[in-house]
Each structure stands twice: as C-alpha cells, then as structure tokens.
VMD Tcl script that builds the backbone (N, CA, C; Angstrom):
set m [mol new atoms 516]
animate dup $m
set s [atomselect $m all]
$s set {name element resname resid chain x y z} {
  {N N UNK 1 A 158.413 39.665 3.330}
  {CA C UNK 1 A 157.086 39.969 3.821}
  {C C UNK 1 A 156.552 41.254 3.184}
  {N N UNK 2 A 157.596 42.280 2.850}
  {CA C UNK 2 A 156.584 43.262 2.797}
  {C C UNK 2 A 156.816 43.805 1.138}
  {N N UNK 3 A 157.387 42.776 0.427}
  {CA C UNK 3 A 157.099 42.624 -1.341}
  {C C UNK 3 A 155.878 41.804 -0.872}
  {N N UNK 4 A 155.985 40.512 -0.464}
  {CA C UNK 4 A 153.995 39.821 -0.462}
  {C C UNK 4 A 152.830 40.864 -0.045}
  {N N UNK 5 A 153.177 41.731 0.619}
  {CA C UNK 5 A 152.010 42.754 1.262}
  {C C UNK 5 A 152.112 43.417 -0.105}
  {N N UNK 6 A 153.365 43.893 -0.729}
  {CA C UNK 6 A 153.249 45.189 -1.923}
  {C C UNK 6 A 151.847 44.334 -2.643}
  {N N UNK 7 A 152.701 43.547 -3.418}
  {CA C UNK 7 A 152.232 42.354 -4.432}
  {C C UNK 7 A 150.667 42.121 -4.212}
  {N N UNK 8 A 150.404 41.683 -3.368}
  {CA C UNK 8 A 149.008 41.562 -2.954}
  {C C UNK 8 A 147.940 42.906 -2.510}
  {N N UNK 9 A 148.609 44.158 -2.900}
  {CA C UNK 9 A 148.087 45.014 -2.657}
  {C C UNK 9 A 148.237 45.900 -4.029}
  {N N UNK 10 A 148.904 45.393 -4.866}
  {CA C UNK 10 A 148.726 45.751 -6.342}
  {C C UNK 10 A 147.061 44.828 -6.773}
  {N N UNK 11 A 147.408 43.213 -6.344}
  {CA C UNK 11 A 146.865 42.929 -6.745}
  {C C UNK 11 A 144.920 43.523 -6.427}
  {N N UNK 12 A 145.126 43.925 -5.094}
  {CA C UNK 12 A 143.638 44.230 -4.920}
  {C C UNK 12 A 143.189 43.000 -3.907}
  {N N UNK 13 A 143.899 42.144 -3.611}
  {CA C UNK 13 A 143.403 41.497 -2.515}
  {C C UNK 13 A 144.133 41.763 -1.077}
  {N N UNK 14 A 144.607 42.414 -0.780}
  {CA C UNK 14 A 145.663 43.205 0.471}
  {C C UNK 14 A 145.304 44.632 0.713}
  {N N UNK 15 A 145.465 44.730 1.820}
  {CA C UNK 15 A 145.230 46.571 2.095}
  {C C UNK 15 A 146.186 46.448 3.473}
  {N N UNK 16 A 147.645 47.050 3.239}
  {CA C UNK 16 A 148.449 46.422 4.275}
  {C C UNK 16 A 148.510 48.251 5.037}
  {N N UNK 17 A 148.478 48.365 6.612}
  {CA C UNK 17 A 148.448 49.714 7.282}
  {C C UNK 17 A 149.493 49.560 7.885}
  {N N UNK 18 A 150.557 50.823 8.344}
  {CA C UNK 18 A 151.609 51.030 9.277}
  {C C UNK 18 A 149.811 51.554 10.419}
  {N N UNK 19 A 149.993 51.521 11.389}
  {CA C UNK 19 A 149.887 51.827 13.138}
  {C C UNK 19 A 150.747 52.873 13.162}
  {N N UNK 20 A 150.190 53.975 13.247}
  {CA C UNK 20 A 151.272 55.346 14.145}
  {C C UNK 20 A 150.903 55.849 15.220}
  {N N UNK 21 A 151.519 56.213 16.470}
  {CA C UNK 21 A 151.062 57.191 17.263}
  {C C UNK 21 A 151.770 58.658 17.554}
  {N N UNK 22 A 151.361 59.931 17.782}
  {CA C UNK 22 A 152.119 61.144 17.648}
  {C C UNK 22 A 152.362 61.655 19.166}
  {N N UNK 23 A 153.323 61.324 19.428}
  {CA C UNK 23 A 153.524 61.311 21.119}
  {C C UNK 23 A 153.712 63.165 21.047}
  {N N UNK 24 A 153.025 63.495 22.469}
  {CA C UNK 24 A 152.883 64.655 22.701}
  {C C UNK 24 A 154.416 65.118 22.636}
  {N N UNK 25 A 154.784 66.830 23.023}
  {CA C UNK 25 A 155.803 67.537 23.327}
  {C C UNK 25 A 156.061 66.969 24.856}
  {N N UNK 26 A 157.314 66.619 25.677}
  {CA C UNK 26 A 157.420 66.555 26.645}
  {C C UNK 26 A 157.275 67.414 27.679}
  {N N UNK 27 A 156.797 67.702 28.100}
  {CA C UNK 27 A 156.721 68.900 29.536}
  {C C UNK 27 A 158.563 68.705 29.687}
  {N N UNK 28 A 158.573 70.416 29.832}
  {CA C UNK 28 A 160.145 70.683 29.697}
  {C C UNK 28 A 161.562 69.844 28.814}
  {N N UNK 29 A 160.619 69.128 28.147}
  {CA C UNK 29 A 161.854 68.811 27.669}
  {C C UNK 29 A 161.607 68.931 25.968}
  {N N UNK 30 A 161.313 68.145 24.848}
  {CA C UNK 30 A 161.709 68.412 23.473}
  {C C UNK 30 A 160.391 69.091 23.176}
  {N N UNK 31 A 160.521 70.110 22.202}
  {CA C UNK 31 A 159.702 70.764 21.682}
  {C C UNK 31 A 158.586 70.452 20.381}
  {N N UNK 32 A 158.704 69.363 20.497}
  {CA C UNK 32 A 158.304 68.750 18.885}
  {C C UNK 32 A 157.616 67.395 18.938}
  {N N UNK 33 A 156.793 67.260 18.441}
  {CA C UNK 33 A 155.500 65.973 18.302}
  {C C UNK 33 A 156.815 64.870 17.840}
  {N N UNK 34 A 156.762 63.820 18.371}
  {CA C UNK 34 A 157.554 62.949 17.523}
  {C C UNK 34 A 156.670 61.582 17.211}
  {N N UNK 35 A 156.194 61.559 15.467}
  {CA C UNK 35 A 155.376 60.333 15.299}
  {C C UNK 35 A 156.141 59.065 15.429}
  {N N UNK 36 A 155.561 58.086 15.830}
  {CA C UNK 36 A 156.104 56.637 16.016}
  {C C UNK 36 A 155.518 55.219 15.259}
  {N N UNK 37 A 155.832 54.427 15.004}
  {CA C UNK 37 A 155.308 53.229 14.180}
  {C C UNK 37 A 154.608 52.734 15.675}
  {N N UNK 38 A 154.216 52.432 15.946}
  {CA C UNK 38 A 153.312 51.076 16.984}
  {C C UNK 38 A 153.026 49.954 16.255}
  {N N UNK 39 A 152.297 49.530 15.540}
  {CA C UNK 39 A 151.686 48.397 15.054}
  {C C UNK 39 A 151.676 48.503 13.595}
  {N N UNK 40 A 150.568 47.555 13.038}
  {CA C UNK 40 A 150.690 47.031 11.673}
  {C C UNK 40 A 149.036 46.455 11.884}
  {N N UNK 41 A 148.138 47.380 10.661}
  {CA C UNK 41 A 147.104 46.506 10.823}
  {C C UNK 41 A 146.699 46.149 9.073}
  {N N UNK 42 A 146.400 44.954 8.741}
  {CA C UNK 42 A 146.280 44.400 7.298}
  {C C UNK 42 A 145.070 43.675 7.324}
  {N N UNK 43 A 144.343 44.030 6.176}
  {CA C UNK 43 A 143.330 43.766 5.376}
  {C C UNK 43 A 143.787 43.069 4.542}
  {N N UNK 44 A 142.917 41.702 4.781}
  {CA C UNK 44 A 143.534 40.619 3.904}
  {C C UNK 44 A 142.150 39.643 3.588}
  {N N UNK 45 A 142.989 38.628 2.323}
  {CA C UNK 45 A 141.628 38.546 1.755}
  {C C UNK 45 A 140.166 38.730 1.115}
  {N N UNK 46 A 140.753 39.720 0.550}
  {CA C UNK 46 A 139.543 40.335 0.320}
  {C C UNK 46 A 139.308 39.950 -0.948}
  {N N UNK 47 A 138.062 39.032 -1.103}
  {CA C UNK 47 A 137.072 38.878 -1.444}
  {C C UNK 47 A 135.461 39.710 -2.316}
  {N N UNK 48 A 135.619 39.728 -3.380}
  {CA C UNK 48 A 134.246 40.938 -4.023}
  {C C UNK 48 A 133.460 39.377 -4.732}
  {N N UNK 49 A 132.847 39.746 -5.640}
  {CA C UNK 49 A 131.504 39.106 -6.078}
  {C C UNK 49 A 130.498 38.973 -5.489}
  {N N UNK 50 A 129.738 37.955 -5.286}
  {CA C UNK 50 A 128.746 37.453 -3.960}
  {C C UNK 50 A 129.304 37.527 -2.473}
  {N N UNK 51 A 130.438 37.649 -2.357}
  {CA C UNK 51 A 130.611 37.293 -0.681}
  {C C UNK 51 A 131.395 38.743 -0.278}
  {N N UNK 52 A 131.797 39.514 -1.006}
  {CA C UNK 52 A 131.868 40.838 -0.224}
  {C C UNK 52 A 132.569 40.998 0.720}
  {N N UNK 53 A 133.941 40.379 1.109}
  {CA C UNK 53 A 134.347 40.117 2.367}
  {C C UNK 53 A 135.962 40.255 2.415}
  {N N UNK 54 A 136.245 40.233 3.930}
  {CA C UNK 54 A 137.627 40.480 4.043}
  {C C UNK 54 A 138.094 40.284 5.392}
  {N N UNK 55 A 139.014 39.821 5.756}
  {CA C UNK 55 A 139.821 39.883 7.285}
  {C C UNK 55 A 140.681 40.699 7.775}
  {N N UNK 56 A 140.672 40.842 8.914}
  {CA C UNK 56 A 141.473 41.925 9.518}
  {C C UNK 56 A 142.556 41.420 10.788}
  {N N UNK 57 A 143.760 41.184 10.679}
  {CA C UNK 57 A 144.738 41.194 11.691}
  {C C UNK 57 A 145.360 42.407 11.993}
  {N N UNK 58 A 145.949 42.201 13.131}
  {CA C UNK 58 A 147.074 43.616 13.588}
  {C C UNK 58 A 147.501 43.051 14.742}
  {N N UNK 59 A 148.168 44.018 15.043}
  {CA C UNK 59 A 149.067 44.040 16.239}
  {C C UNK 59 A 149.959 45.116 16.887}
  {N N UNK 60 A 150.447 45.613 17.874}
  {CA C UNK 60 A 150.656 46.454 18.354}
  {C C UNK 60 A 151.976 46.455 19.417}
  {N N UNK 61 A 152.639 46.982 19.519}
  {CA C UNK 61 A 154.348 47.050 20.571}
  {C C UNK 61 A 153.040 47.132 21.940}
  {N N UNK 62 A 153.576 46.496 22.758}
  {CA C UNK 62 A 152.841 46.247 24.361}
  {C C UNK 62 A 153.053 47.603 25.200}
  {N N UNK 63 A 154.465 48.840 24.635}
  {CA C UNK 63 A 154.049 49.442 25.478}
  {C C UNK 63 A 152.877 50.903 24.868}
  {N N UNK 64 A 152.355 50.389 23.669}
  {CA C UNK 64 A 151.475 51.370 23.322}
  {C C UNK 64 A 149.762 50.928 23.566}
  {N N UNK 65 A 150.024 49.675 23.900}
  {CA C UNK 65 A 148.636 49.028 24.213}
  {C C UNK 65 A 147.687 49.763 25.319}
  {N N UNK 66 A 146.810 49.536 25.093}
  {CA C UNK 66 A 145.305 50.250 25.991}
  {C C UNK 66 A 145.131 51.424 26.256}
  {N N UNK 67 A 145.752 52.209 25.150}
  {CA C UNK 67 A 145.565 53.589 24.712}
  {C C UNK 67 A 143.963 53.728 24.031}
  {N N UNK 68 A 143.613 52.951 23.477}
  {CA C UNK 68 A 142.891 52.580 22.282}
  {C C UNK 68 A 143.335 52.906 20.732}
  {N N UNK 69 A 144.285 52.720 20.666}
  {CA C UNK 69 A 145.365 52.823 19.273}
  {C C UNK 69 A 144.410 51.581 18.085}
  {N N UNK 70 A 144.806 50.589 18.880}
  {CA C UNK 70 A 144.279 49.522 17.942}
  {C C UNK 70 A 142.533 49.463 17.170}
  {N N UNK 71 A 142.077 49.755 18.496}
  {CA C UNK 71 A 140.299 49.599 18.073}
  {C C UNK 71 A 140.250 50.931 17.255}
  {N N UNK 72 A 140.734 52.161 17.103}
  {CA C UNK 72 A 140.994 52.961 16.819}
  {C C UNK 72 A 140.712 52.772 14.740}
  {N N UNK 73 A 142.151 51.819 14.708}
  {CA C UNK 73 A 143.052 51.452 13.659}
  {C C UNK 73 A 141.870 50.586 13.186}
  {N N UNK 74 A 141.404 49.886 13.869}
  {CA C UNK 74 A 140.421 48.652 13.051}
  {C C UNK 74 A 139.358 49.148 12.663}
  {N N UNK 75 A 138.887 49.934 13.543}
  {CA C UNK 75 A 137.324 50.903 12.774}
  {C C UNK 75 A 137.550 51.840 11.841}
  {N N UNK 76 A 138.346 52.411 11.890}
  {CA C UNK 76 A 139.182 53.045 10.230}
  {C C UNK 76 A 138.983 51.991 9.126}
  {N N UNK 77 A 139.669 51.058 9.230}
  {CA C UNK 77 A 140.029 50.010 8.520}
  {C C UNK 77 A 138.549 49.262 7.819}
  {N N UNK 78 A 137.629 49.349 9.166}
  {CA C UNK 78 A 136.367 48.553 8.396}
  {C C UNK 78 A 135.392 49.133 8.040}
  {N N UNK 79 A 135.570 50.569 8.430}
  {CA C UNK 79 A 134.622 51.584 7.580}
  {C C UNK 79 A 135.721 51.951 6.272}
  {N N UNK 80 A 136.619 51.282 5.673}
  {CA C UNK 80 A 137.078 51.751 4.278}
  {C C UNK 80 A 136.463 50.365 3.404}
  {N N UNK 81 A 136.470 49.758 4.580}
  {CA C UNK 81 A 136.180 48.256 3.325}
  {C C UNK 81 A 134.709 48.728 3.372}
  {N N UNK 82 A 134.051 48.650 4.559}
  {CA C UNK 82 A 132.103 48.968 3.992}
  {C C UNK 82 A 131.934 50.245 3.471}
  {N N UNK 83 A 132.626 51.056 3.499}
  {CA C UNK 83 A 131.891 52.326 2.558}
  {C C UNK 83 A 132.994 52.827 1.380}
  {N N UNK 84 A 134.048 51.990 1.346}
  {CA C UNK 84 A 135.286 52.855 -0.286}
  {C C UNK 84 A 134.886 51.624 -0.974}
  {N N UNK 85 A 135.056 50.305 -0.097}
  {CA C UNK 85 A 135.531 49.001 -0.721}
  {C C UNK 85 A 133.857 48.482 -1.451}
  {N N UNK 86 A 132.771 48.776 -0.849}
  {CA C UNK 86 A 131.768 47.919 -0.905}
  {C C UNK 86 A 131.819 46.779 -0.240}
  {N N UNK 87 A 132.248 46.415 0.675}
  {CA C UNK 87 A 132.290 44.827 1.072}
  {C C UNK 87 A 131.211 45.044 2.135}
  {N N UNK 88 A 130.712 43.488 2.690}
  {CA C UNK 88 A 129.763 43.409 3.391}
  {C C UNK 88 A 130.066 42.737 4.932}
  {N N UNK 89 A 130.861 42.075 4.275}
  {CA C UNK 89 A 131.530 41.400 5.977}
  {C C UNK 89 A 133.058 41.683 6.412}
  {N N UNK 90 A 133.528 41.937 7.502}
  {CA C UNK 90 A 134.903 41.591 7.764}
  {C C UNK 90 A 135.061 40.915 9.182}
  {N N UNK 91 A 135.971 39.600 9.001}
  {CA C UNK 91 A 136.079 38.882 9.786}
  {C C UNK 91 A 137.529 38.998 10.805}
  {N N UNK 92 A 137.632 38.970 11.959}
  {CA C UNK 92 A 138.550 38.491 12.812}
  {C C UNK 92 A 138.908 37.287 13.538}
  {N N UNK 93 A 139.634 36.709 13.401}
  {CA C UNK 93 A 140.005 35.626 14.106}
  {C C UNK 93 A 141.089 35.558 15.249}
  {N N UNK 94 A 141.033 35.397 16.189}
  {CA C UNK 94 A 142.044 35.562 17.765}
  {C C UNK 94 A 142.420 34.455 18.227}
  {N N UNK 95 A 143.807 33.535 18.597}
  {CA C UNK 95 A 143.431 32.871 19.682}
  {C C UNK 95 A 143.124 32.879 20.808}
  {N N UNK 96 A 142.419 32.143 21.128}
  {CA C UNK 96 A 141.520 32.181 22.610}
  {C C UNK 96 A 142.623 32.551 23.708}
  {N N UNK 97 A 144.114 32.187 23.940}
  {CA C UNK 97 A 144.275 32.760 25.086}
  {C C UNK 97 A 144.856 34.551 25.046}
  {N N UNK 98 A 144.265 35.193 23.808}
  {CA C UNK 98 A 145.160 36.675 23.513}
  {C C UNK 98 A 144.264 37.087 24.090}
  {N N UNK 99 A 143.974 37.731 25.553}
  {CA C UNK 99 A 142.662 38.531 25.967}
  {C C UNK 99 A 143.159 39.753 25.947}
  {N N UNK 100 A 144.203 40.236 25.263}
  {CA C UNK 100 A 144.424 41.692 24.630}
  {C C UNK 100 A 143.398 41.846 23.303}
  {N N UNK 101 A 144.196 40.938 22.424}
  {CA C UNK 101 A 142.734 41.246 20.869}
  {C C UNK 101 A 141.360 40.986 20.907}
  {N N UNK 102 A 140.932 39.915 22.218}
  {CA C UNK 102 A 139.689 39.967 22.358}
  {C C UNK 102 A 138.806 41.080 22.981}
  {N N UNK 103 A 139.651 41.706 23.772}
  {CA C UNK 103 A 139.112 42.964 24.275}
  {C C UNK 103 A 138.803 43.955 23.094}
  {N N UNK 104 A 140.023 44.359 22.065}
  {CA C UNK 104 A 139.872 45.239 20.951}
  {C C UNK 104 A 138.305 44.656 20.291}
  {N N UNK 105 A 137.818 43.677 19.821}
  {CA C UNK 105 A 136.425 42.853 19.083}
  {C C UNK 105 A 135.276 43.488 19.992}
  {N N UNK 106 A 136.078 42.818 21.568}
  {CA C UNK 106 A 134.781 42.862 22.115}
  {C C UNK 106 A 134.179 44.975 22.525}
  {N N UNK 107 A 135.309 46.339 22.290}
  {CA C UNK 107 A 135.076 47.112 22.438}
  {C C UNK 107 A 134.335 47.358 21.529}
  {N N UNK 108 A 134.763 47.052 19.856}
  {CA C UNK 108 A 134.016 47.408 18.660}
  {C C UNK 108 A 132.454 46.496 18.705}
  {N N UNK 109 A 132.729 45.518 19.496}
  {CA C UNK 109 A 131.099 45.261 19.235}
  {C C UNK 109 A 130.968 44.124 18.061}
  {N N UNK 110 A 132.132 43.524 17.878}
  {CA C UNK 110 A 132.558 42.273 16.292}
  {C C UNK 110 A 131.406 41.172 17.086}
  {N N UNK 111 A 130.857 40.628 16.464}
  {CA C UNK 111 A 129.930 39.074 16.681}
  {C C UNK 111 A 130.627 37.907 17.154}
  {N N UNK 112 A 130.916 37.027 17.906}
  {CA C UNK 112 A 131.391 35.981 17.782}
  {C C UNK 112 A 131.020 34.942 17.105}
  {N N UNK 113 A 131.686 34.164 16.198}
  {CA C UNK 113 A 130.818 33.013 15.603}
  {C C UNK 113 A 131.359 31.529 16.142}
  {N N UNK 114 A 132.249 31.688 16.689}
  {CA C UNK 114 A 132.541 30.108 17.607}
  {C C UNK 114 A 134.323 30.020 16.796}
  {N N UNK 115 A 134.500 28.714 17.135}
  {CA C UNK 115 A 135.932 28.164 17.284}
  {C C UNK 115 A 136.274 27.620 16.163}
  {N N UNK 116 A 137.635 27.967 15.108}
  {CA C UNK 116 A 138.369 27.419 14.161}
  {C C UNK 116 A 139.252 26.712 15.260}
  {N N UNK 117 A 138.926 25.465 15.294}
  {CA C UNK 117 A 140.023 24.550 15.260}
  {C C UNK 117 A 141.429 24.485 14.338}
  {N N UNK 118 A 142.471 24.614 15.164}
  {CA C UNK 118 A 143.969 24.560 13.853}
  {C C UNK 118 A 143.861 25.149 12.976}
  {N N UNK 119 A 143.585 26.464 12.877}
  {CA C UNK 119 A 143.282 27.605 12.381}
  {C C UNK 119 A 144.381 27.774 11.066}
  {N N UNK 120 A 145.307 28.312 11.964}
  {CA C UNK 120 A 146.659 28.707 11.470}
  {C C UNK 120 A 147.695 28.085 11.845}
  {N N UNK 121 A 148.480 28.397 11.432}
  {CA C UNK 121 A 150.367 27.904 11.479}
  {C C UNK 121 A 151.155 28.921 12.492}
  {N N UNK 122 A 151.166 28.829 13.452}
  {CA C UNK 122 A 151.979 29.970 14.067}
  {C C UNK 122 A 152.886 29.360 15.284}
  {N N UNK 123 A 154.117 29.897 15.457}
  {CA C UNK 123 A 155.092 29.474 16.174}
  {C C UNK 123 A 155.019 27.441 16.059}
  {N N UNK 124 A 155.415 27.288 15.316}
  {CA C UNK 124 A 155.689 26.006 15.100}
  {C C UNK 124 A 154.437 24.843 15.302}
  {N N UNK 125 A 153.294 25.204 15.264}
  {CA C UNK 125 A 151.814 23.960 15.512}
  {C C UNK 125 A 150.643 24.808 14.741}
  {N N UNK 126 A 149.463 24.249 14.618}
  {CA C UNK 126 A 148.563 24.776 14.167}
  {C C UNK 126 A 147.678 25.043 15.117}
  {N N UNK 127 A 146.899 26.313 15.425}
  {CA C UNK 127 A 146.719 27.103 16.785}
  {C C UNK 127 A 144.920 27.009 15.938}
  {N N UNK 128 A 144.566 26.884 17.571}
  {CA C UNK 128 A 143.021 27.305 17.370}
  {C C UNK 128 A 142.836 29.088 17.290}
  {N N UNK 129 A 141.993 29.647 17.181}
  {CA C UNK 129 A 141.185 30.740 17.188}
  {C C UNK 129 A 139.715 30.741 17.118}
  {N N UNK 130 A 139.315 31.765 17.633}
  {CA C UNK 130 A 137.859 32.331 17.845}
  {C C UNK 130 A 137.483 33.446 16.541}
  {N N UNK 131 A 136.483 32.555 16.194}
  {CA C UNK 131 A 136.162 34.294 14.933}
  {C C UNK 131 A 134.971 35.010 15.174}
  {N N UNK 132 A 135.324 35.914 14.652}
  {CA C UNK 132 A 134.499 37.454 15.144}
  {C C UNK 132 A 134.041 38.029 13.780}
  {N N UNK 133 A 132.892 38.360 13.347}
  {CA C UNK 133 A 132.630 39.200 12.336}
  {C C UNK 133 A 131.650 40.099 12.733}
  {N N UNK 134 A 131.454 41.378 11.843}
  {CA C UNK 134 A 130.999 42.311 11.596}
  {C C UNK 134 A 130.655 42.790 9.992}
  {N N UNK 135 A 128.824 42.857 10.117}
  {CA C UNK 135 A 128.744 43.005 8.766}
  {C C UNK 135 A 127.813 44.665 9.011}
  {N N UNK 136 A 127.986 45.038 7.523}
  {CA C UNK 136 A 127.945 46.538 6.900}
  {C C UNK 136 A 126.779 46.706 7.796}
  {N N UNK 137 A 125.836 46.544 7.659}
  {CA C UNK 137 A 124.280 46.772 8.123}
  {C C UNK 137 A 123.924 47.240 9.612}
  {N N UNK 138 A 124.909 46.324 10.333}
  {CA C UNK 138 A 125.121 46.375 11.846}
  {C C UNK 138 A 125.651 48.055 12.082}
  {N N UNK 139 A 126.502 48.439 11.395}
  {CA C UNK 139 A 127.347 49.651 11.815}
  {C C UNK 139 A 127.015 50.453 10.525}
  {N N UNK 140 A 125.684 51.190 10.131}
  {CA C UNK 140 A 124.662 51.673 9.374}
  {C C UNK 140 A 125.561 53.053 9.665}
  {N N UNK 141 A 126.145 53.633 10.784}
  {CA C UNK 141 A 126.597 54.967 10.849}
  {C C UNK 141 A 128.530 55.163 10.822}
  {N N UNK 142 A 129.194 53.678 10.553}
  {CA C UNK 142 A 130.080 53.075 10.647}
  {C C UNK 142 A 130.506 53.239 12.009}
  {N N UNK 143 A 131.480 52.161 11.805}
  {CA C UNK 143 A 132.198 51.342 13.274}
  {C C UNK 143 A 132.676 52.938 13.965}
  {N N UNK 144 A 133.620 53.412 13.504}
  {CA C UNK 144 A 134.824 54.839 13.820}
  {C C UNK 144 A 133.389 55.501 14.912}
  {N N UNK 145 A 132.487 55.854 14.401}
  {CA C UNK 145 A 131.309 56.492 15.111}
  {C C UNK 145 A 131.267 55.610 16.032}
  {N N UNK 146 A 130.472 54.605 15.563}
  {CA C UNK 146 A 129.872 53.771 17.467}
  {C C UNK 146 A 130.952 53.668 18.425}
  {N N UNK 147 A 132.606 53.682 17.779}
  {CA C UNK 147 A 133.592 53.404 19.030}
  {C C UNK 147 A 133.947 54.327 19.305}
  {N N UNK 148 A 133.687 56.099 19.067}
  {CA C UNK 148 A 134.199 56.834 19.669}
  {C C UNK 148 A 132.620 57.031 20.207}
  {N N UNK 149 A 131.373 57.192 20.332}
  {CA C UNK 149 A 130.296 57.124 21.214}
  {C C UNK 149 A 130.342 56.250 22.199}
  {N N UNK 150 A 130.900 55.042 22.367}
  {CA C UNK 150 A 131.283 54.331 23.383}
  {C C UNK 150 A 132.546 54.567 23.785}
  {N N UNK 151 A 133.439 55.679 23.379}
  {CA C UNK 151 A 134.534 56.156 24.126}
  {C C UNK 151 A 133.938 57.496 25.265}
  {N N UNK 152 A 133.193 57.987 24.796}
  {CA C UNK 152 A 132.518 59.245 24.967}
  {C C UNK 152 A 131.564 58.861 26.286}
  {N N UNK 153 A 131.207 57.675 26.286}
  {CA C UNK 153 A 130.127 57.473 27.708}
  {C C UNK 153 A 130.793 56.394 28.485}
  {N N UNK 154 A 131.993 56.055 28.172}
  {CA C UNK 154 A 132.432 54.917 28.912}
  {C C UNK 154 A 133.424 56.060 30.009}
  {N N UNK 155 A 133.379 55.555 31.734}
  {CA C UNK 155 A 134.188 56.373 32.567}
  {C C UNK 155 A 135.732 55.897 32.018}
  {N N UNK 156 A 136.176 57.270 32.516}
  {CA C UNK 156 A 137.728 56.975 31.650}
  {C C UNK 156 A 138.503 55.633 32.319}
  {N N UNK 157 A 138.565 55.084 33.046}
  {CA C UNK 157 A 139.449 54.227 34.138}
  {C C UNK 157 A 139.056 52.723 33.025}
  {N N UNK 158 A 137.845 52.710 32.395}
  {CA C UNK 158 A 137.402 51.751 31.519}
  {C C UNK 158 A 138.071 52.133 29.758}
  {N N UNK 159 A 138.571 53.688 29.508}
  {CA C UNK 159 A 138.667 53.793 28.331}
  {C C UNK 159 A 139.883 52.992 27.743}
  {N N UNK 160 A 140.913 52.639 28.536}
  {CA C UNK 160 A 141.945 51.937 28.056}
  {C C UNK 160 A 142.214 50.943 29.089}
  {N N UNK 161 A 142.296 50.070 27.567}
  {CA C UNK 161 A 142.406 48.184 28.279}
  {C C UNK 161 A 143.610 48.420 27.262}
  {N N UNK 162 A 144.550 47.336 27.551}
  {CA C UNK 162 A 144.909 46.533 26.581}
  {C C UNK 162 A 144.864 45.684 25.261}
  {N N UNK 163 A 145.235 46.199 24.534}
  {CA C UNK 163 A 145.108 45.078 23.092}
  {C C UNK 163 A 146.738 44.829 22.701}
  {N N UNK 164 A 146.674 43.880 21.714}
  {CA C UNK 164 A 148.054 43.525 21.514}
  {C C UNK 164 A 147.940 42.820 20.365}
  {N N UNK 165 A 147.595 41.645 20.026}
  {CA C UNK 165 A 147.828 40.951 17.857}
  {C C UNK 165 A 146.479 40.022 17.666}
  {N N UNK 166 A 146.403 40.527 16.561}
  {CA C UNK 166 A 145.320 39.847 16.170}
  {C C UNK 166 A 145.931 38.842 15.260}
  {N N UNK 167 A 145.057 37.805 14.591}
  {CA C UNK 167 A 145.861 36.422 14.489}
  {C C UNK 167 A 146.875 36.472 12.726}
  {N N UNK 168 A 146.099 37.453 12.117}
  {CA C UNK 168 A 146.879 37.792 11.145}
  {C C UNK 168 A 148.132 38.255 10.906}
  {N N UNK 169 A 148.286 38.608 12.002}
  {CA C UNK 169 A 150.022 39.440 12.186}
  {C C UNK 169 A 150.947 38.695 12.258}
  {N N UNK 170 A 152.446 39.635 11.833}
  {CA C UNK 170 A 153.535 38.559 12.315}
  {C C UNK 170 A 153.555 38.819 13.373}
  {N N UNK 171 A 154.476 38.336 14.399}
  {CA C UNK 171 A 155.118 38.414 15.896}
  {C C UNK 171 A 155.246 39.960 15.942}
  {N N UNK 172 A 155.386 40.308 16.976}
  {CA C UNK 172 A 155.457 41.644 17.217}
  {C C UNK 172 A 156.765 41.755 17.895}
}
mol reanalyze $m
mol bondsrecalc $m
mol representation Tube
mol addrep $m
C-alpha cells in the first residue's frame, strides 16, 4: 500500500497525508507534548486539463474522533488542491450508513450530489456511497477559513461530533 501511495505520488496523481495529533503535557505527570499518528487523509485522483479535479478519503482511530481532527485535515487538504494545485473540484464519497464522515462534509459545507450505486469494493461486496463535492468558487476565502469561522460561532457542546473514514481509506 504505501509503495502504490509513493508511486502515485511521484507520479502526480496522489497526495497521500499522515493525520497527527500533539497531545498536551499531562497535568502532573510527563512533561513533554507527545505527537501521535491518528488518521490518514489521501488525495487521490487527481485529475488537471479541463476537469481540474480530485478526491478525498481519510479516516481516523475512533478514539481521536470529534475533536475536529478530521474536518481540520480535509480543509488543509482542499485549500492545497484549489490554491497550490489549481484544481477546481474535489469530490467525497461516504457510505450512507458512516454518519461519522457525513458529519465531517456536512461541517465543511461539501454539496451533496446523490447516490453511487456499488461504488466500491470494500469488505468483500460492492458498497453504495453518497457523493459530496466542493468546488474552488464556493470557498473564494478557502475551506480552513469558513471551518474555523464556523468553529468560532458554533457553542462548544456542538464543536465536536464524531468523524471516522471516508470511503477512500483502508480499514482503520
């Protein structure tokens, strides 16, 4: 897996991310930030000429979820493709019963465009999903901005939900 991520990220169609989080010093106990892996978020497909485009999976360990780690990770991710990359769209796809990754779409504000039937290959059948896009124009001041302004006015008890894999990922 992660020679196909190199490989495809030589090639220019991959942009594969480690997920870190830097857990505080413990009250009385270790003195020292200790960073951690959490998740994995990858830019895939990507697409230049006329269509400008690219997808985004991830995923995240459950007990780092609804921190906002993930929505975090994805608005990074899609303000490099609309303002380093030039691209114009990036798409997500979820299955319908993950209401962890649909929450992450639905914080950033991603579009829904309706239902891939047998989408993908995952755990042994071909799984539906829901796709979600977001194009450049919409997020004129990028995504990272509008989701920390909607971190900023949302009461905290709402600031962390849960998220957990988006459909691109392996298993977590």
């Amino acid at each position: 897996m992660v020679r196909m991520l190199r490989a495809q990220a030589r090639a220019g169609i991959c942009l594969p991310f480690v997920v870190t989080y830097t857990e505080p010093p413990a009250p009385g106990g270790r003195s020292v930030q200790v960073e951690r892996l959490v998740g994995q978020l990858t830019v895939s497909g990507i697409t230049l000429g006329s269509a400008r485009w690219a997808q985004i999976g991830y995923w995240i360990d459950q007990s780092y979820a609804g921190r906002g780690i993930m929505p975090t990770a994805v608005a990074l991710a899609a303000d490099h493709c609309f303002f380093v990359l030039g691209l114009h769209r990036i798409e997500i796809n979820i299955r319908p019963e993950n209401a962890a990754s649909l929450r992450v779409v639905e914080k950033l504000g991603f579009r829904k465009e309706g239902l891939r039937p047998r989408y993908l290959h995952i755990d042994g059948d071909w799984r539906d999903h829901l796709a979600f896009a977001l194009n450049a124009e919409e997020v004129p001041e990028g995504l990272l901005n509008r989701w920390r302004r909607a971190q900023r006015s949302s009461p905290p008890e709402q600031r962390g939900s849960s998220e957990q894999h988006g459909s691109n990922a392996p298993p977590g």
